[in-house]
C-alpha positions as CSV (number, residue, x, y, z in Angstrom):
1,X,80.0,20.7,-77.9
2,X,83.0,22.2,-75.9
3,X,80.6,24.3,-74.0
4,X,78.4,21.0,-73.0
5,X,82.2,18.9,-72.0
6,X,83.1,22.0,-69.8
7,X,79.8,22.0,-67.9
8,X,79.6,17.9,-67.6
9,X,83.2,18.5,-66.5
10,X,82.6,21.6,-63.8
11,X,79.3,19.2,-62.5
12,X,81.8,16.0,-61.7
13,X,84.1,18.4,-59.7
14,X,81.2,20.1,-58.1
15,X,80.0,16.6,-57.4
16,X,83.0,15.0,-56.3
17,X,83.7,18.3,-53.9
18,X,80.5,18.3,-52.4
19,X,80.0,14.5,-51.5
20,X,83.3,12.4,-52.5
21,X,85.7,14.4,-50.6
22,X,82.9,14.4,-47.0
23,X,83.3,11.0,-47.2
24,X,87.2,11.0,-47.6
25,X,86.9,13.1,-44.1
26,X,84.3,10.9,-42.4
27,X,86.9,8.1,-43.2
28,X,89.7,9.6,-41.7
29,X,87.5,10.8,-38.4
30,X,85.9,7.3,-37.9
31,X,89.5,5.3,-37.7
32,X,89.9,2.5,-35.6
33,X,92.8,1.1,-34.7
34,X,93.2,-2.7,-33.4
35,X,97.0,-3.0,-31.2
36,X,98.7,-6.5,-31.1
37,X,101.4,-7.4,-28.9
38,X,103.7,-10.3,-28.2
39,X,105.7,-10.0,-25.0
40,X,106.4,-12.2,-22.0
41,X,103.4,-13.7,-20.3
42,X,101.3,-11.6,-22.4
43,X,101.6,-8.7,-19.9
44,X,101.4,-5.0,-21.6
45,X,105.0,-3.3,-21.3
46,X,105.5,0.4,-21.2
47,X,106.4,0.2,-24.3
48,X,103.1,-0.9,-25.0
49,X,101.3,1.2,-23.1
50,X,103.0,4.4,-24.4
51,X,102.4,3.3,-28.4
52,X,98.6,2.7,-27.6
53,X,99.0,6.2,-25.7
54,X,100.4,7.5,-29.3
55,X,97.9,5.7,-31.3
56,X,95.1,6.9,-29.3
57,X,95.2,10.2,-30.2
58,X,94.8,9.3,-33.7
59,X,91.8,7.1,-33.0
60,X,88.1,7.4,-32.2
61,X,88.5,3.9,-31.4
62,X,91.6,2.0,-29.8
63,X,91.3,-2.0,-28.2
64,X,94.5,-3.8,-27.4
65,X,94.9,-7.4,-26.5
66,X,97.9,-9.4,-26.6
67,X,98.9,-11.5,-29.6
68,X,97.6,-15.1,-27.8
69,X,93.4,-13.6,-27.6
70,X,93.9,-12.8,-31.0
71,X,90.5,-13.6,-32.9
72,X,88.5,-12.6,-36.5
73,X,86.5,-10.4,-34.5
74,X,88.8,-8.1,-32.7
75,X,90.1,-6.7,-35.8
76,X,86.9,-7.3,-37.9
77,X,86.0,-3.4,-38.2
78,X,89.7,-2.0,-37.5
79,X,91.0,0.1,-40.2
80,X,94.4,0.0,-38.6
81,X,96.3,-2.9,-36.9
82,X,99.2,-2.3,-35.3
83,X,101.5,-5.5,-33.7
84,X,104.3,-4.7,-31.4
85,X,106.7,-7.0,-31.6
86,X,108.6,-7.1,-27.7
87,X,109.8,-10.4,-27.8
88,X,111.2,-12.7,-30.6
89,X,108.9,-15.6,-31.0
90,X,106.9,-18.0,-33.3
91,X,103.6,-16.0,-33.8
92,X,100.3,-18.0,-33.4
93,X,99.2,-19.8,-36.3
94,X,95.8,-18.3,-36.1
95,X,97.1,-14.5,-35.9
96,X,99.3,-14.8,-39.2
97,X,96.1,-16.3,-41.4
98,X,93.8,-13.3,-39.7
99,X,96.6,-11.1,-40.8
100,X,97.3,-12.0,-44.1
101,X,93.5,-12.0,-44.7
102,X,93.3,-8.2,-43.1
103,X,92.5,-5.6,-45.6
104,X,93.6,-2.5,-43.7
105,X,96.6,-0.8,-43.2
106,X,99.8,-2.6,-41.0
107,X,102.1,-1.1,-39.0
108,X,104.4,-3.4,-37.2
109,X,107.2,-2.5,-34.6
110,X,110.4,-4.7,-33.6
111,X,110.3,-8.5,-33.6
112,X,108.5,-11.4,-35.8
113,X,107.6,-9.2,-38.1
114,X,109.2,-11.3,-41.6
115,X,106.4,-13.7,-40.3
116,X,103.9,-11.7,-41.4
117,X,102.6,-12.2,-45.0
118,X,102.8,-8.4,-45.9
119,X,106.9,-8.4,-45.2
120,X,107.8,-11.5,-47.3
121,X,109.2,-9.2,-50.0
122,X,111.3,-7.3,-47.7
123,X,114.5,-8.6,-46.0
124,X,115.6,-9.6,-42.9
125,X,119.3,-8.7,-41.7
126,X,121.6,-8.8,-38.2
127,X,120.2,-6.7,-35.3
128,X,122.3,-3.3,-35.3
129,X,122.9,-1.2,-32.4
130,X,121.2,2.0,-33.0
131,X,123.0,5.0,-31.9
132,X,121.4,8.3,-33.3
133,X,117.6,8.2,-34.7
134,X,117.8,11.7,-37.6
135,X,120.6,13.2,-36.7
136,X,119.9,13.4,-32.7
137,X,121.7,11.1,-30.5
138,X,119.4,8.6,-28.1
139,X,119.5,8.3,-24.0
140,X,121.7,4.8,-24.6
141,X,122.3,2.6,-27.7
142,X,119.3,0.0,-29.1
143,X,119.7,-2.8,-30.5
144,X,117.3,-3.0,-33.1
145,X,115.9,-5.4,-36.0
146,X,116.9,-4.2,-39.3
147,X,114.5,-5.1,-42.1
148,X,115.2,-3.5,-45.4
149,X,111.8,-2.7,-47.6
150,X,111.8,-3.5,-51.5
151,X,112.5,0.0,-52.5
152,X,115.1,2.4,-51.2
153,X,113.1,5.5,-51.2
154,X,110.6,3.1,-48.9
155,X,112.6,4.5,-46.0
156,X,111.4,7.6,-44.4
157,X,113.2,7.7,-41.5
158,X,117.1,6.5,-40.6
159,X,119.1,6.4,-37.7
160,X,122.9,4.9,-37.4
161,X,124.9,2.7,-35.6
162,X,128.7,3.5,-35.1
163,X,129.2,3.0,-39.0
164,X,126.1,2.1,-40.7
165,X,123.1,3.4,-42.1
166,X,119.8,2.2,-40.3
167,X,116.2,2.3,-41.7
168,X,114.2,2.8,-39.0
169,X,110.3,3.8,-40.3
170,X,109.9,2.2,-43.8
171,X,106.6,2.2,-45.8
172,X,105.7,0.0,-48.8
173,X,102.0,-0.3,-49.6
174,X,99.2,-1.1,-46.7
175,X,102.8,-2.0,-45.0
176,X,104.8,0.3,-42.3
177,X,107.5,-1.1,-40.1
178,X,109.2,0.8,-37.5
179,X,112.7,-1.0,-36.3
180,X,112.3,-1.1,-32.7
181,X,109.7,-0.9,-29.9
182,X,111.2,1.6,-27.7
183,X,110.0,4.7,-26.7
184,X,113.1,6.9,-26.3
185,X,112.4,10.6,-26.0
186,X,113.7,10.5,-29.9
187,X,111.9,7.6,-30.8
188,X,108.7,9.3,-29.4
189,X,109.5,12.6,-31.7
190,X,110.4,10.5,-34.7
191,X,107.3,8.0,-34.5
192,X,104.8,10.8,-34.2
193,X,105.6,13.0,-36.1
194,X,105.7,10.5,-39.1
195,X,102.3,9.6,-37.6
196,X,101.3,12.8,-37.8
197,X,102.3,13.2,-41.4
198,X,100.1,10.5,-42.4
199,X,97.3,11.1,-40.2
200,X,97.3,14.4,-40.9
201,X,93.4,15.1,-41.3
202,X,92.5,13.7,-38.2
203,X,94.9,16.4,-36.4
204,X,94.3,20.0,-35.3
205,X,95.9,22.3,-37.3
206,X,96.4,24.2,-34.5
207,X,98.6,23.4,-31.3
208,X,97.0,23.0,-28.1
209,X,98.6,25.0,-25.0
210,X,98.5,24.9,-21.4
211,X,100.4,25.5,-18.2
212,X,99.8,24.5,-14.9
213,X,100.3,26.6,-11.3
214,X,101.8,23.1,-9.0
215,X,102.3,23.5,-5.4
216,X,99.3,24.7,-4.1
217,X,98.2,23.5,-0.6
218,X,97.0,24.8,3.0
219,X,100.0,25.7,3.7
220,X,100.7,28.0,0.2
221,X,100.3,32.0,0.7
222,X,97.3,33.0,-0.9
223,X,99.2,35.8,-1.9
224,X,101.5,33.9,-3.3
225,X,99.3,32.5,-5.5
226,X,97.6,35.5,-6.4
227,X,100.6,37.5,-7.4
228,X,101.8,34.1,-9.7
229,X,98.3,34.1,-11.6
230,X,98.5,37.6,-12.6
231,X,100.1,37.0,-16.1
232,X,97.3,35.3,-16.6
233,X,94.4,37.0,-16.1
234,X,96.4,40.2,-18.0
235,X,96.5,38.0,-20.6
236,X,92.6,37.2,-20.6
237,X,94.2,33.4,-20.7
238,X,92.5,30.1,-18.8
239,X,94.9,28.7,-16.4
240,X,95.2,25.4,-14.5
241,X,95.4,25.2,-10.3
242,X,97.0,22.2,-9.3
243,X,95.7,21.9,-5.4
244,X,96.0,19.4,-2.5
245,X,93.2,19.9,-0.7
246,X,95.8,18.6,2.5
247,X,98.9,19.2,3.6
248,X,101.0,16.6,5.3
249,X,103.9,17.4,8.2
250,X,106.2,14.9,7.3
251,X,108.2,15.2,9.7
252,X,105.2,15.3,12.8
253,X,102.8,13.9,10.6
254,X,100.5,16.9,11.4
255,X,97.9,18.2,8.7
256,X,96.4,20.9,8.0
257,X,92.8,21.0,6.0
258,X,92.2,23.5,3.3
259,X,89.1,25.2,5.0
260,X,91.6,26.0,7.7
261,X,93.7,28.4,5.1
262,X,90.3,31.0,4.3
263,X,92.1,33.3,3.0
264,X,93.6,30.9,0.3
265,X,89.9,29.7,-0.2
266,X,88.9,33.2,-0.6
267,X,91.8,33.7,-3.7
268,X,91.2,30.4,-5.1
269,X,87.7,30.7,-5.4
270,X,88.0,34.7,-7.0
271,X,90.6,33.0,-9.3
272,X,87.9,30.4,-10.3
273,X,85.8,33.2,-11.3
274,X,88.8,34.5,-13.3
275,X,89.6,32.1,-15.8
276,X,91.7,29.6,-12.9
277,X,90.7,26.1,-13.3
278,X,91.0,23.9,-10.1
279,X,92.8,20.0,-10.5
280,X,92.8,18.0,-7.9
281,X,96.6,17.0,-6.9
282,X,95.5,13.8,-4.7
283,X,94.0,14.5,-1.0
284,X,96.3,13.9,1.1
285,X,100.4,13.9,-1.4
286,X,102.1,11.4,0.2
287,X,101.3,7.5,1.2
288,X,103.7,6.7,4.0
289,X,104.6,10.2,5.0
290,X,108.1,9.2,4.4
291,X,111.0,11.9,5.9
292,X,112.8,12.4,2.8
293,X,112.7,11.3,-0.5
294,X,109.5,11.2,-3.0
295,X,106.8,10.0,-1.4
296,X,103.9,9.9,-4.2
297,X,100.0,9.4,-2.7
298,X,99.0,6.4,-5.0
299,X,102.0,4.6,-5.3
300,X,104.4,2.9,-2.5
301,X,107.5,4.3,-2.8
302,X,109.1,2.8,0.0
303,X,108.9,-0.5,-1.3
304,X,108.7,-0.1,-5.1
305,X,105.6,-1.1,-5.8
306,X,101.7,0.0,-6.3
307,X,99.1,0.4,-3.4
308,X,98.9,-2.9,-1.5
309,X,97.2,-2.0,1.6
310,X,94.9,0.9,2.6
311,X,96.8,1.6,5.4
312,X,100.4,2.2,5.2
313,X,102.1,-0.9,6.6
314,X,106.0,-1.4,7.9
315,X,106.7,-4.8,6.8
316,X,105.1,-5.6,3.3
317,X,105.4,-8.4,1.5
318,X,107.4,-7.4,-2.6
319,X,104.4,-8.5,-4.8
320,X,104.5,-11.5,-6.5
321,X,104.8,-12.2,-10.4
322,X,103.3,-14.7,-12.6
323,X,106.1,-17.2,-12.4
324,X,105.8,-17.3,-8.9
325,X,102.5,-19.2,-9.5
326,X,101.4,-22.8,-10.5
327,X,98.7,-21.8,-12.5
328,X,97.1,-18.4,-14.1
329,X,94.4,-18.8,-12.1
330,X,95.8,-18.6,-9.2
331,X,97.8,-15.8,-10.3
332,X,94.9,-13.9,-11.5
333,X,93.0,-14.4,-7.9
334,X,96.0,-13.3,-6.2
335,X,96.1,-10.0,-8.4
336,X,92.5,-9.5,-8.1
337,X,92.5,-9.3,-4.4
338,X,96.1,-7.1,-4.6
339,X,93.2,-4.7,-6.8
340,X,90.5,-4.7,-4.7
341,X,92.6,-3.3,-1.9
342,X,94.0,-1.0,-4.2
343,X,90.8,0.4,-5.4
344,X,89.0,1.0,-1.9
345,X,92.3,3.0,-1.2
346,X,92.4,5.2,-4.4
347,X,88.4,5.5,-4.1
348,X,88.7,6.7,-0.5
349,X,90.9,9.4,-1.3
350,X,89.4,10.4,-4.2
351,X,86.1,11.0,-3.0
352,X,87.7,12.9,-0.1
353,X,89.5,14.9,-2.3
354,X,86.3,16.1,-4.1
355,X,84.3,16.6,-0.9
356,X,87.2,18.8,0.3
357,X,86.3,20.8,-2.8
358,X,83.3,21.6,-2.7
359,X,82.8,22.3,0.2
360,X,85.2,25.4,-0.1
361,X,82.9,26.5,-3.1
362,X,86.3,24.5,-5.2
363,X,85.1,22.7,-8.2
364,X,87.8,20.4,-9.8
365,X,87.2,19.6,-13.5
366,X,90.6,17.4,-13.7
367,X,92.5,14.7,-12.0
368,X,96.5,14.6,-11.6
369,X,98.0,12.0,-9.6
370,X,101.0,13.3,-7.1
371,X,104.6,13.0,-8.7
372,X,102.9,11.2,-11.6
373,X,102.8,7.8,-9.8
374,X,100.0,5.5,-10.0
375,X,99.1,1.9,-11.4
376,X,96.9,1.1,-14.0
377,X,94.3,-0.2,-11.5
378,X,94.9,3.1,-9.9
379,X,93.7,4.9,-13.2
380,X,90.7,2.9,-13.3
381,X,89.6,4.1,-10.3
382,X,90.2,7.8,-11.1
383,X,87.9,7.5,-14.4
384,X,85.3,6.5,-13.0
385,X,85.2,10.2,-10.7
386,X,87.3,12.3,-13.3
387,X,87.0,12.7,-17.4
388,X,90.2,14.4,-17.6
389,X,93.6,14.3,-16.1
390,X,96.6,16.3,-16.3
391,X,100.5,15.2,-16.3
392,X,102.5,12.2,-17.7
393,X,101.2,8.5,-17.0
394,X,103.0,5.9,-15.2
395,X,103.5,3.7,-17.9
396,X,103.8,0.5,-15.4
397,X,103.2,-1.3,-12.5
398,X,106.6,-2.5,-11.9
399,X,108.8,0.7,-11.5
400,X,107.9,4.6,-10.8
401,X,108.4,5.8,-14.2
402,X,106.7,8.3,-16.0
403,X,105.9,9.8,-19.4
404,X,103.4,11.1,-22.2
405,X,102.2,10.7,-25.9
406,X,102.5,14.0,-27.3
407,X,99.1,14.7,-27.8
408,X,96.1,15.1,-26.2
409,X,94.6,11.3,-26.1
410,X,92.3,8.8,-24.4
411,X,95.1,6.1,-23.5
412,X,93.8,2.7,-22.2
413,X,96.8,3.3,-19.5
414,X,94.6,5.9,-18.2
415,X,91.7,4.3,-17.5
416,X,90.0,6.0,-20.9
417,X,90.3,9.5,-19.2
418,X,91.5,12.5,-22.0
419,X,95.2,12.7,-20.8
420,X,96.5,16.3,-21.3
421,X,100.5,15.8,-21.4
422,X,103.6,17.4,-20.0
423,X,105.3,17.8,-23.2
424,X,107.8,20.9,-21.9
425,X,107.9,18.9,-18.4
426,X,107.9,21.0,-15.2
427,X,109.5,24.6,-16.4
428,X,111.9,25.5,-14.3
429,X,111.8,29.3,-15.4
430,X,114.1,30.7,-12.7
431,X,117.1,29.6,-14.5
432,X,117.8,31.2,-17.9
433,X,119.0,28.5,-19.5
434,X,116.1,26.4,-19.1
435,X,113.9,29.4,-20.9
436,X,116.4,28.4,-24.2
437,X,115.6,24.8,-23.6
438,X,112.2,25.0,-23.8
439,X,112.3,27.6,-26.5
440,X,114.0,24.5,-28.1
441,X,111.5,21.8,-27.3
442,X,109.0,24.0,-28.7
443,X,110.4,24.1,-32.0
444,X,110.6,20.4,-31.8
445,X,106.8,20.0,-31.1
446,X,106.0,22.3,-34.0
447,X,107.3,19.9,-36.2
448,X,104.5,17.6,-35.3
449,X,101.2,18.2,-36.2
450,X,98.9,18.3,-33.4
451,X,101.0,18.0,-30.5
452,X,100.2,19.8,-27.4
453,X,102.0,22.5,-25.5
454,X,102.2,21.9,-21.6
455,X,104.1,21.9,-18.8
456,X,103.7,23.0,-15.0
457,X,105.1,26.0,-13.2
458,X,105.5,26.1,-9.4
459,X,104.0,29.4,-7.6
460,X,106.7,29.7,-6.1
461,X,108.8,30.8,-9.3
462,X,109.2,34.4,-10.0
463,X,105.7,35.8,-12.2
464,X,108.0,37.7,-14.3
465,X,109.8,35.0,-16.2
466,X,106.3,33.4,-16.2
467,X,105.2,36.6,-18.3
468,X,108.5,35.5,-20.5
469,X,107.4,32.4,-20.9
470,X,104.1,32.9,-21.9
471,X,105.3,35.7,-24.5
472,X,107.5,33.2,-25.8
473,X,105.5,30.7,-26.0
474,X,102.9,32.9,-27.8
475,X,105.3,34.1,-30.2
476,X,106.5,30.8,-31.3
477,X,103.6,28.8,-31.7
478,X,100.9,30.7,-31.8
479,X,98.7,28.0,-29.7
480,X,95.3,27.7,-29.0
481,X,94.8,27.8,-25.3
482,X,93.1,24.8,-23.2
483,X,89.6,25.7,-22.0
484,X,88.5,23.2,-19.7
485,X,85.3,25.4,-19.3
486,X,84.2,25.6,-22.6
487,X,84.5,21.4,-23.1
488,X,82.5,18.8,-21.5
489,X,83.8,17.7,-18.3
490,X,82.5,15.4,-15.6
491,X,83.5,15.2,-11.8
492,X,81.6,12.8,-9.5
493,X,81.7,10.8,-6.1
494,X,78.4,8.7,-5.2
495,X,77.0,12.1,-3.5
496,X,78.5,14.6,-6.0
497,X,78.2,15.4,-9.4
498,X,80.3,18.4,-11.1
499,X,79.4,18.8,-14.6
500,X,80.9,21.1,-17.4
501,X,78.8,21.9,-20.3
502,X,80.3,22.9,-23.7
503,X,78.4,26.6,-23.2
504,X,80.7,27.1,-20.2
505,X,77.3,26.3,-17.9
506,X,78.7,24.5,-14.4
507,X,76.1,22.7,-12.7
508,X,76.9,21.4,-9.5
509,X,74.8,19.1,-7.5
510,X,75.1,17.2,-4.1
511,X,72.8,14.4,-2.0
512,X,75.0,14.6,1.4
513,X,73.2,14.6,4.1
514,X,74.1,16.4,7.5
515,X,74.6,12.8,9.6
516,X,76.5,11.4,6.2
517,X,78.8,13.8,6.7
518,X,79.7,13.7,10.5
519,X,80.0,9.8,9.9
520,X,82.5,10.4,7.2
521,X,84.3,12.3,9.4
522,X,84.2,10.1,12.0
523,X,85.7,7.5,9.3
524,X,88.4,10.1,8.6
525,X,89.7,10.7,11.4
526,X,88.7,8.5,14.1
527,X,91.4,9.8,16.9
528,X,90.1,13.8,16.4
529,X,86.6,12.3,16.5
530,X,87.0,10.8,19.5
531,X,88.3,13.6,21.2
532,X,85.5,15.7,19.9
533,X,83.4,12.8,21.5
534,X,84.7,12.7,24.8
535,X,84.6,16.7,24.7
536,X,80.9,16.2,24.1
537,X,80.6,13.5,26.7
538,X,82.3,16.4,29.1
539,X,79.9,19.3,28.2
540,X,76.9,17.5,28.3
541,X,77.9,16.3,32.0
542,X,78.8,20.2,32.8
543,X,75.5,21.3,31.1
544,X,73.6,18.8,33.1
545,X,75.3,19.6,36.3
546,X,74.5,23.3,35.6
547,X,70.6,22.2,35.0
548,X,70.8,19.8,38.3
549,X,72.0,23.2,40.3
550,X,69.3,25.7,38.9
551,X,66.3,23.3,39.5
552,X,68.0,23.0,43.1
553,X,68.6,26.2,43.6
554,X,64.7,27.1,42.1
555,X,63.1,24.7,44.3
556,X,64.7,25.8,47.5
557,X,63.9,29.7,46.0
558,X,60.3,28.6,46.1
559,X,60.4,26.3,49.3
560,X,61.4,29.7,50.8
561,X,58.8,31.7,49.9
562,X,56.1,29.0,50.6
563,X,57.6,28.9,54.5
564,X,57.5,33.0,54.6
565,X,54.2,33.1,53.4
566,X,53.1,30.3,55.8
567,X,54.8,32.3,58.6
568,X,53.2,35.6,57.6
């Protein structure tokens, strides 16, 4: 009888191992997550934007909307919803019963929260000014809504104010709430990491790594970038070339063109066969080709604000917000046409970008705009030509301000493109010090589950302390290296199409025609085009001039023969 109990026994565990615990994994990979916010004029913050950035890498799913378009439907098949709370408020009548009648889990940040059916049993208290978030102190004090769950050891993260205790994640049942919306460099670490924690089979297990060579351009020695990919290649590692495929003289306004520098084509293009991976850095760098200060390609920095006209302007009108209008509608036409401009611009420069590429033998498998800087239309554009892109994300269209979930994710700030973060920032590996600080960070992001390893390195830094870095890196956390070559990656224009298949297989095809091409050129630069034109005009009038005197000169050769052979 025993015998018959152990084998009914070892069958249900056999059973429950082979199909109940699949499905237990299926669940966790298939999560969707539904984001909710409440802020003014139902605009998306960065604060926002950067917890849907978080989110998303814990999602094969992710829709946001704000907390107005709130229907049955957009959080019908969600497993997740998540409401950010920016602004205090009475939440829509409509939202709280499609809340209290969801069946998923609920994680609410910030304000309006002890509306919510799922909170009634916690309790509301005074706003506190946070001051340190687990022991490490934040860029400036937050006032924050304290809500204090039914249970004590609910709380699974606490920060402080000058003399108090602050929860700041709590957990009780399908319920999480997290005390503020801010995404403070510690709030970021604490956030995701809980996030990680609970999330924790939809993670790698191992952490991503990558570094990327910046300041590559016409003007760069191609020696220097040889000597600075060396570690490398030793190594047997893949590596990331950030390149503008043109530099601009900001000072004359003079550019040079990247099939002008063929020795740096020649080393860029033996790199590529050597594990280098080409990004495209912009076309062009800069927008206004200001004299000094930053002067990003997709974003005008001049006047604060995104793209507004194709061609840089001196006296542009500040952009306009919604209060400045009668109506939405109105607003929303005056936006549209503020995109539209926007888009041919970034489209333009795009495409040129690629073209530039390729026709150096240069195939780019990522995007990263220059300094960072670009708008949310902006992004749009840059998905639709690039699957991938490389550095932080402006997080919004109102200031030049930049930053990154943690992990590798599909952000709807980024137009849907896989977003492959700065976590360790640009590494600035000449000074010692900074070789402890990222040592530090490091340790940090091990403490996460999942998070990725990058940061950039400018060619011009010394190749040694890149070796260091790379050993250090190595020995710490043990990553697993980025492969863009061995994932599937998609580059195209209207005439191009680069495509990366998961064998490591590049296939790269192109419909330009000769004629296409000299009237793109034309478009490009129409003041060098007309001087190739008038050149042309010139030679043809020379070449025809030359003709007009050798028929001359043949006819009176032969007149002169036929008057000595009449006089002979």
């Amino acid at each position: 009888m025993n015998y018959k109990r152990f084998a009914i026994v070892l069958l249900l565990g056999l059973f429950i191992q082979n199909y109940a615990l699949p499905l237990q994994v299926k669940s966790a990979e298939e999560r969707r997550i539904a984001i909710v916010y409440m802020s003014e004029y139902d605009e998306p913050t960065k604060n926002v934007y950067f917890w849907e950035a978080t989110f998303s890498a814990f999602a094969t799913s992710i829709q946001t909307d704000p907390v107005s378009q709130v229907d049955e439907q957009f959080i019908k098949d969600a497993h997740t919803l998540v409401f950010i709370g920016e602004r205090e408020g009475v939440l829509p009548k409509q939202f709280r019963q499609i809340v209290d009648a969801f069946q998923g889990e609920i994680i609410a940040f910030g304000e309006n929260v002890d509306q919510l059916h799922h909170f009634q049993s916690w309790q509301m208290k005074e706003k506190e000014t946070l001051r340190t978030l687990e022991g490490e102190l934040l860029v400036s004090p937050k006032e924050v809504r304290v809500m204090t769950p039914p249970k004590e050891r609910d709380v699974v993260a606490r920060g402080m104010s000058i003399d108090r205790d602050i929860p700041y994640i709590s957990v009780h049942g399908r319920a999480s709430y997290i005390a503020s919306t801010m995404s403070d460099p510690v709030a970021q670490l604490t956030v995701t990491r809980w996030l990680s924690t609970t999330y924790h089979r939809h993670m790698p297990t191992k952490h991503e790594a990558f570094i990327r060579l910046e300041g590559i351009h016409p003007m760069t020695e191609a020696e220097t970038v040889r000597k600075i990919s060396a570690p490398f290649i030793k190594r047997q590692l893949p590596f990331y070339l950030s390149v503008t495929p043109v530099y601009t003289n900001r000072e004359t306004g003079e550019q040079v063109y990247l099939q002008q520098n063929k020795t740096l084509v020649g080393v860029l293009q033996s790199l590529q066969q050597q594990g280098g991976i080409i990004i495209a850095n912009g076309y062009e760098g800069v927008y206004r080709q200001l004299t000094h200060g930053e002067d990003p390609e997709f974003w005008d920095q001049l006047y604060k604000q995104r793209i507004t006209s194709r061609v840089p302007k001196e006296d542009v009108a500040p952009l306009l917000t919604y209060s400045d209008f009668p109506s939405k509608t109105l607003y929303n036409e005056y936006i549209q046409g503020i995109d539209d401009e926007e888009q041919q611009y970034v489209e333009e420069k795009l495409t040129l970008a690629i073209e530039a590429f390729v026709n150096q033998k240069l195939y780019p498998l990522a995007f990263q705009a220059p300094l960072h800087a670009m708008s949310q239309n902006g992004y749009e554009v840059a998905s639709t030509h690039f699957t991938s892109m490389f550095g932080n994300i402006q997080m919004s269209d109102q200031y030049f301000e930049s930053t990154a979930p943690l992990m590798i994710s599909k952000p709807l700030a980024a137009g849907g493109m896989e977003v492959y973060p700065d976590t360790l920032g640009a590494i600035q590996a000449d000074e010692k010090e900074y070789l402890l600080k990222v040592k530090n960070r490091l340790l940090e992001l091990q403490t996460i589950q999942g998070s990725v390893i990058g940061g950039s390195y400018s060619v011009y830094q010394s190749p040694e302390l890149l070796e260091a870095l790379l050993q250090m890196i190595e020995q710490t956390s043990h990553p697993e290296w980025v492969d863009l070559r061995k994932r599937q990656q998609l580059t195209q224009t209207n005439h191009i199409t680069i495509h990366q298949q998961l064998d490591g297989d590049l296939q790269v095809e192109t419909d330009r025609s000769i004629f296409s091409m000299i009237i793109q050129r034309l478009k490009r630069n129409p003041f060098e085009s007309a001087l190739w034109l008038m050149a042309g005009i010139v030679l043809l009038f020379i070449i025809a001039f030359f003709v007009y005197v050798s028929t001359l000169r043949m006819r009176l050769r032969k007149r002169l023969f036929e008057e000595r052979a009449h006089d002979g």
